[in-house]
Each structure stands twice: as structure tokens, then as C-alpha cells.
N, CA, C and O of each residue as an XYZ file, in Angstrom:
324
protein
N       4.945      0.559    -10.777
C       3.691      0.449    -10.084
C       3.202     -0.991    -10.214
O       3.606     -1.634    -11.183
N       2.313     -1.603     -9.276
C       2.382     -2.937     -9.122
C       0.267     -3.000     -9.901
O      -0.632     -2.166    -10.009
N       0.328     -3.581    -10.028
C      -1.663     -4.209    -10.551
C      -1.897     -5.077     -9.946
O      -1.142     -5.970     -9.563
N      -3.363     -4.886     -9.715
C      -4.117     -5.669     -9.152
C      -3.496     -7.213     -9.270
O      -2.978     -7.906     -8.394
N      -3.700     -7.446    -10.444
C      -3.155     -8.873    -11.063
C      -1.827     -9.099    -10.983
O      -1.617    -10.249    -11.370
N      -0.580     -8.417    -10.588
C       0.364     -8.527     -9.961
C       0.503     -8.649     -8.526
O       1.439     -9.226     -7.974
N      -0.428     -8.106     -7.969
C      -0.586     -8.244     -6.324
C      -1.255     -9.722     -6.317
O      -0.829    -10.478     -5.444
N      -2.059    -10.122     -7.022
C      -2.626    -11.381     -6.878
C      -1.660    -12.479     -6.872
O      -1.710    -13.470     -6.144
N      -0.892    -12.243     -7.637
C       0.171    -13.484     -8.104
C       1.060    -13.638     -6.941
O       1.479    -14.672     -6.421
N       1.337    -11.987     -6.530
C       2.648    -11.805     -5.149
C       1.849    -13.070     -4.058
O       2.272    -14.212     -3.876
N       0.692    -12.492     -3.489
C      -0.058    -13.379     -3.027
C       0.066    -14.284     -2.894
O       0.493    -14.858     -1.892
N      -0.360    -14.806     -4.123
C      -0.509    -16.316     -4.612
C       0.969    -16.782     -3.767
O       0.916    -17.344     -2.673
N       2.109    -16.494     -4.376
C       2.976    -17.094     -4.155
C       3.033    -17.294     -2.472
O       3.170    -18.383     -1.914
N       2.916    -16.191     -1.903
C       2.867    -16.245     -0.224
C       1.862    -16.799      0.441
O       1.677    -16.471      1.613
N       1.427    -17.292      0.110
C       0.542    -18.429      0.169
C       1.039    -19.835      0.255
O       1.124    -20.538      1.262
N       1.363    -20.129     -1.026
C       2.325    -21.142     -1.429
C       3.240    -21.672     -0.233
O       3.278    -22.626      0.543
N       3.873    -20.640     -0.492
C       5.309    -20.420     -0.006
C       5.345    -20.484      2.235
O       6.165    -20.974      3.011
N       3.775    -19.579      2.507
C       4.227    -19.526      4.158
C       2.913    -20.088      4.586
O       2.689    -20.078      5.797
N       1.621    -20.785      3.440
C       0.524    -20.993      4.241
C      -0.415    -20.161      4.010
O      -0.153    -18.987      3.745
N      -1.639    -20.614      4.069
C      -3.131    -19.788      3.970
C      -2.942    -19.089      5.218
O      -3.020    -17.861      5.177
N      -2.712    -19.641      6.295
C      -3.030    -18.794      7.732
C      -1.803    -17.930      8.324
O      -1.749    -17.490      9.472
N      -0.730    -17.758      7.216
C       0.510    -16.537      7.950
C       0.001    -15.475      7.947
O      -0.678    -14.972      7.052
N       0.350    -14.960      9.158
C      -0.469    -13.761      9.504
C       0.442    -12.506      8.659
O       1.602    -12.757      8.332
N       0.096    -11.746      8.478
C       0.287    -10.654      7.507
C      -0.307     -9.188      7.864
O      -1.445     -9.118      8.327
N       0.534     -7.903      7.631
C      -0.323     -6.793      7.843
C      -0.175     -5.915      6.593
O       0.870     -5.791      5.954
N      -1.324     -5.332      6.325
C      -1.333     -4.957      4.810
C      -2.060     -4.099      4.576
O      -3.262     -4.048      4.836
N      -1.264     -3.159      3.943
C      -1.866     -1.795      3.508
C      -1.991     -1.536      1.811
O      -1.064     -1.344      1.024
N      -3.293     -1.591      1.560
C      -3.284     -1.359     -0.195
C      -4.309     -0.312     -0.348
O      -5.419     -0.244      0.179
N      -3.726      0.494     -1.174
C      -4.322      1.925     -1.857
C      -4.384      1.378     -3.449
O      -3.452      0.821     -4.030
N      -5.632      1.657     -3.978
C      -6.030      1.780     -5.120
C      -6.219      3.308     -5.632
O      -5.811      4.307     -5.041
N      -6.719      3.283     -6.501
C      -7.029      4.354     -7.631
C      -8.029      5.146     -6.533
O      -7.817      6.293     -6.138
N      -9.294      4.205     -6.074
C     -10.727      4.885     -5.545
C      -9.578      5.734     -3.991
O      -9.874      6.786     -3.424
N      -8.511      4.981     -3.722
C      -7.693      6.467     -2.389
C      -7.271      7.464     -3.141
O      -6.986      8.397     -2.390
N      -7.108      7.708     -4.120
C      -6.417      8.544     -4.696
C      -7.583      9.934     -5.226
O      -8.058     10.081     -6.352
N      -7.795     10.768     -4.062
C      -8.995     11.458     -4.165
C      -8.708     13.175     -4.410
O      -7.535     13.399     -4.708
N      -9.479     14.245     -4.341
C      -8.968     15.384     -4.118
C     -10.362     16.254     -3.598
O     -11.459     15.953     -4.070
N     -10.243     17.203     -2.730
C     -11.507     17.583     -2.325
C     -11.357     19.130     -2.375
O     -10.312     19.736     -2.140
N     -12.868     19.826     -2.805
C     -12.750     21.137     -3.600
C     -13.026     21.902     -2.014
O     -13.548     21.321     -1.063
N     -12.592     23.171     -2.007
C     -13.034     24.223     -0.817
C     -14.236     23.529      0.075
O     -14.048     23.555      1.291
N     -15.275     23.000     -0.328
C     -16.090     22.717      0.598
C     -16.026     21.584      1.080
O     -16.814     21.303      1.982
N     -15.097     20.631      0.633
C     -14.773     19.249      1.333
C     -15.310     18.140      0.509
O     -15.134     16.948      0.764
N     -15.998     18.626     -0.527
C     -16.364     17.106     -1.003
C     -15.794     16.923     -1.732
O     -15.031     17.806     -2.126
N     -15.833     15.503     -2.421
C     -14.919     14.923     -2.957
C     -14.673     15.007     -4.353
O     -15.750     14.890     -4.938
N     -13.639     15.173     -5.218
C     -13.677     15.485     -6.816
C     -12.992     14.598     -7.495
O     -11.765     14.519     -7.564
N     -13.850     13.867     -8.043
C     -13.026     12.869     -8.698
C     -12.037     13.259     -9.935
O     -12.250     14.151    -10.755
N     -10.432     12.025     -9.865
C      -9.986     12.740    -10.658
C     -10.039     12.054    -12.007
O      -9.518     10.950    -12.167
N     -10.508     12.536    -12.735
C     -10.743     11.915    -14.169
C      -9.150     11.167    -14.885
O      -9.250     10.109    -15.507
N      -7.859     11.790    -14.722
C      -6.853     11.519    -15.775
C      -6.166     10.544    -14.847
O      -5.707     10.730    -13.720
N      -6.212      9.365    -15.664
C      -5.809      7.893    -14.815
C      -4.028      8.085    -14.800
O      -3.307      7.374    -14.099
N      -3.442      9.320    -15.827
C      -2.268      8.999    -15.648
C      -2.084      9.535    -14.580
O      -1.654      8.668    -13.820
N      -2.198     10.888    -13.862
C      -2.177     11.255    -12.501
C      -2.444     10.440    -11.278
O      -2.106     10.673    -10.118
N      -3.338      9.109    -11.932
C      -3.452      8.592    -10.541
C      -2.601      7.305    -10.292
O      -2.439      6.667     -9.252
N      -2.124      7.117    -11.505
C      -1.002      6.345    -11.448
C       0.781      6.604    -11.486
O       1.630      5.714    -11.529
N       0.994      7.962    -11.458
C       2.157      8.529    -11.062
C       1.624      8.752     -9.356
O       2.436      8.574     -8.447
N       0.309      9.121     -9.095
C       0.542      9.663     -7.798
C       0.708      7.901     -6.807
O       1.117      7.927     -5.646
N       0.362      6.656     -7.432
C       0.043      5.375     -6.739
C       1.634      5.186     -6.760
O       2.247      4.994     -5.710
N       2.250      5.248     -7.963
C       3.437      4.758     -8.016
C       4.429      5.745     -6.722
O       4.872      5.218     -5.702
N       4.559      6.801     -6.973
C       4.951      7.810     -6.090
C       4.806      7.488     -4.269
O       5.567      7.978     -3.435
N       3.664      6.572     -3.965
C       3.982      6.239     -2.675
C       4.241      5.053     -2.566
O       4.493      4.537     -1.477
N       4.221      4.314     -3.860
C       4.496      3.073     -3.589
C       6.385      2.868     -3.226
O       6.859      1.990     -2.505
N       7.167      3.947     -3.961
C       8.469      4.099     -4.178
C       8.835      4.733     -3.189
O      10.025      5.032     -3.283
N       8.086      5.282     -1.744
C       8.744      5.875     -0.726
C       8.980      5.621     -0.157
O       8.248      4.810      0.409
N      10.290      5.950      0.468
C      11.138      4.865      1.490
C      10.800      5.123      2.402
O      11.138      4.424      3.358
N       9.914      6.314      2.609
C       9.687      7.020      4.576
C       8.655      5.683      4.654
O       8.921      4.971      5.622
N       8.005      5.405      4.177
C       6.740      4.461      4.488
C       7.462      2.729      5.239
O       7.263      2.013      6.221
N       8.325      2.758      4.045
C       9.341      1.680      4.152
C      10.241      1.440      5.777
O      10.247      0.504      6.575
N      10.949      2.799      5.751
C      11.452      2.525      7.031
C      10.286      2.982      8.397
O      10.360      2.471      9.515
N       9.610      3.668      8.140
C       8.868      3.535      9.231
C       8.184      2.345      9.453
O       8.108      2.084     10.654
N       7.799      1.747      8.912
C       7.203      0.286      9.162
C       8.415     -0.202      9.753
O       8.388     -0.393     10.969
N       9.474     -0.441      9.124
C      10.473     -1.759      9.747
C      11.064     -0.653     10.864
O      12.180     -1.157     10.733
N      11.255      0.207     11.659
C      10.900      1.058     12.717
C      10.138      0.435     13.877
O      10.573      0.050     14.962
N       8.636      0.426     13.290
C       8.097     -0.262     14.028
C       7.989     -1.570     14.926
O       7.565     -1.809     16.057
N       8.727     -2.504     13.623
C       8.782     -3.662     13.925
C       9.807     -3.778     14.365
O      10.313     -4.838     14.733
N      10.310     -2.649     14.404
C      11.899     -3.430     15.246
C      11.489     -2.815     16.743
O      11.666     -3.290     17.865
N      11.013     -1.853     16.408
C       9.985     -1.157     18.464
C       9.670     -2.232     19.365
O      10.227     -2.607     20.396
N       8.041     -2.895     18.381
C       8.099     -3.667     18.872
C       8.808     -5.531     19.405
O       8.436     -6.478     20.097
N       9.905     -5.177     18.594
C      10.871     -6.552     18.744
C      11.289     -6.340     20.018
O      11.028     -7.054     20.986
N      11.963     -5.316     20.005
C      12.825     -4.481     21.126
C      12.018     -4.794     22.459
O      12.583     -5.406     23.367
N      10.590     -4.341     22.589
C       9.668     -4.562     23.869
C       9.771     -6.059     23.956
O      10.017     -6.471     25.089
N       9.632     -7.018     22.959
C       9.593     -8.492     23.839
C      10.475     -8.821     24.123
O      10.237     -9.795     24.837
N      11.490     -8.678     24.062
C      13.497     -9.510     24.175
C      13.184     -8.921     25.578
O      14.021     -8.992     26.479
């Protein structure tokens, strides 16, 4: 599972590395997405941080997410050629 302060550094470096202004698309889930809601819909927080960090790690490690994105980007590659 990656931290805050590990995402900062990834950052940092891509920064460095392609420029303040490379455009980028980016999806980040923290702890506060990681929710559960009782019969009537509202929201229940979940108290045990290890659950919410097996459940962060758990999508961070899924490949459906993975190839559907590069899916996409190859869709739209495909439409401009």
C-alpha cells in the first residue's frame, strides 16, 4: 500500500522528471472512501484502520482497474490514428 508521503515523493519526482504542467489523470482513494452504509443509507464509519488498509491495498493491487484504464487509452489512441 502506498502513503500519503510516498505519493508525495512519486510526485515529486514527476515533476522533476516531465514538468509542473504534464498533464496527468488521477484517481486517489484515501481512508475517508473507504466507507460502509447501515440499512438506512447513512454512513458508518469504520473504526479498525487495519480493514481500511487491507481494503486500500486490495484495490490498489487490481489489475481490472489497471487494464481497464490502459483499454481506454488505447480506445482512445485508436480514434485519432
Amino acid at each position: 500500500m502506498t502513503t500519503l508521503s510516498q505519493l508525495k515523493t512519486k510526485i515529486n519526482k514527476l515533476i522533476e522528471n516531465q514538468g509542473e504542467d504534464s498533464p496527468v489523470a488521477a484517481f486517489i482513494y484515501t481512508k475517508e472512501d473507504v466507507v460502509q452504509y447501515d440499512d438506512d443509507r447513512n454512513e458508518v464509519e469504520i473504526e479498525d484502520n487495519k480493514i481500511i488498509e487491507d481494503v486500500l491495498y486490495n484495490v490498489e493491487d487490481t489489475d481490472y482497474i489497471y487494464t481497464t484504464i490502459q483499454d481506454s487509452i488505447d480506445d482512445e489512441l485508436s480514434h485519432r490514428s
